[in-house]
C-alpha positions as CSV (number, residue, x, y, z in Angstrom):
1,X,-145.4,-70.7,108.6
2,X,-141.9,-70.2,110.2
3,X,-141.0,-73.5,108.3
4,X,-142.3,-72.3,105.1
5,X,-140.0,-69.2,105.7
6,X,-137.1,-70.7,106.6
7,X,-137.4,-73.3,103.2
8,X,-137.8,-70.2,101.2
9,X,-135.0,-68.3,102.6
10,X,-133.0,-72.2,101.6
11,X,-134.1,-72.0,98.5
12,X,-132.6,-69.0,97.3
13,X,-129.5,-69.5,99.5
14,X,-129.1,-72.6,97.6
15,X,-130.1,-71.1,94.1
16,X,-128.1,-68.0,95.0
17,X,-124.8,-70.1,95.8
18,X,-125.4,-72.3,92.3
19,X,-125.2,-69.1,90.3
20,X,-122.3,-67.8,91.9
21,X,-120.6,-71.2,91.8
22,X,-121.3,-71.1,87.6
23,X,-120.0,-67.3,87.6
24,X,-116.7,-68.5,89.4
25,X,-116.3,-71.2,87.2
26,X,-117.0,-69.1,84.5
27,X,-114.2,-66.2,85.1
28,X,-112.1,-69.0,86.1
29,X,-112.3,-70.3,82.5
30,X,-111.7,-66.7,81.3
31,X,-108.8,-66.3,83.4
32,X,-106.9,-69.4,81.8
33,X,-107.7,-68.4,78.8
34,X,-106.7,-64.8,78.8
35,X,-103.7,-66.3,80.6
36,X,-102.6,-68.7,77.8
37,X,-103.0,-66.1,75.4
38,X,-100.4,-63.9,77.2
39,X,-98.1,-66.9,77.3
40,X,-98.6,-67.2,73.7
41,X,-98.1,-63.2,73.0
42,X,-95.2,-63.6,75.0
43,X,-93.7,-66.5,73.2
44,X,-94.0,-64.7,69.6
45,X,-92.6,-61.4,71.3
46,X,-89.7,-63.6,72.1
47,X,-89.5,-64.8,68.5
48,X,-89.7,-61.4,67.0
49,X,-87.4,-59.8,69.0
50,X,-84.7,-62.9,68.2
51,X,-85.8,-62.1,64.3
52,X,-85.2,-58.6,64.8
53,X,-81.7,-58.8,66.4
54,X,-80.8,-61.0,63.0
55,X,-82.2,-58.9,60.9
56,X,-80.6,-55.7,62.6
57,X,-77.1,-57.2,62.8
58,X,-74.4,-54.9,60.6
59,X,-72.2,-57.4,59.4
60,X,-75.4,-58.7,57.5
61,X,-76.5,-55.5,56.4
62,X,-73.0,-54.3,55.0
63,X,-72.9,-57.9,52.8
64,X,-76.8,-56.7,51.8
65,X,-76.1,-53.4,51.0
66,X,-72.3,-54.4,49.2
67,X,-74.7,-57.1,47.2
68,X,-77.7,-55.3,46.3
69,X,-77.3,-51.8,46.9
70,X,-73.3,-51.7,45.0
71,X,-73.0,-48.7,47.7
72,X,-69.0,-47.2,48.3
73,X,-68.5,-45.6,51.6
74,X,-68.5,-41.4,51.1
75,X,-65.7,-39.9,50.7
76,X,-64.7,-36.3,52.3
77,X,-65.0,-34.6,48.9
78,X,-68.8,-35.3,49.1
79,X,-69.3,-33.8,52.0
80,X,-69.7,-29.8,52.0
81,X,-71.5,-27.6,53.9
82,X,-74.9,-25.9,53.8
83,X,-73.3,-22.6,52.8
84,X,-71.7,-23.9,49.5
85,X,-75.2,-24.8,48.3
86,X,-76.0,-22.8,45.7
87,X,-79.2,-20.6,46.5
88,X,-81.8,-19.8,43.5
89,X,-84.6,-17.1,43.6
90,X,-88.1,-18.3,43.6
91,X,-90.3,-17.7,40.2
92,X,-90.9,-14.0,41.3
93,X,-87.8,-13.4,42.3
94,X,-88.0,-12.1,46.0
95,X,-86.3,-14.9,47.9
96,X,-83.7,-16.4,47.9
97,X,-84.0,-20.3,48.0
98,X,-81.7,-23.8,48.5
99,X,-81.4,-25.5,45.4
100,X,-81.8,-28.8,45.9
101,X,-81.9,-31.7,43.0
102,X,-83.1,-35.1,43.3
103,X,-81.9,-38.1,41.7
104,X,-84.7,-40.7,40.5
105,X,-84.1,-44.9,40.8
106,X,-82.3,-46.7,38.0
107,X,-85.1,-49.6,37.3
108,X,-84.0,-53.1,36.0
């Protein structure tokens, strides 16, 4: 009987350690692949960033804006202040408002 016993007990120490070997394995495989996906999140960050400093760079966005935007810098006659806005009173006339006009796109 204590034979019996001690083969059982062998049993599921041996099953016991097969399943946990396959679960290693398992997360193992998991790891490596979570891993090589960082590696490759990491290497298009890189590539991003390296896009964005390009893209960001002010001598390439002056020639931009000096070929597609025909943009002048401002001179000081265009800038006033807030009080020489002129103020308009709202339809029932009670307050008195900013008045402030907007200019629509020229489309080609």
């Amino acid at each position: 009987m204590a034979r019996f016993v001690l083969i059982i007990i062998f049993s599921a120490m041996a099953t016991g350690m097969f399943v946990i070997k396959n679960e290693v394995i398992s997360l193992e495989n998991n790891l490596q692949e979570i891993n090589a996906q960082i590696k490759e999140d990491q290497e298009s960050l890189h590539v991003l960033k390296a896009e964005w400093s390009y893209l960001n760079d002010p001598s390439r966005i002056r020639a931009l804006s000096k070929r597609h935007a025909n943009m002048k810098p401002l001179s000081s006659e265009q800038i006033i202040s807030f009080s020489s806005i002129p103020l308009k009173s709202d339809p029932q006339g009670k307050n008195q408002i900013i008045r402030v006009s907007f200019a629509t796109a020229k489309r080609k």
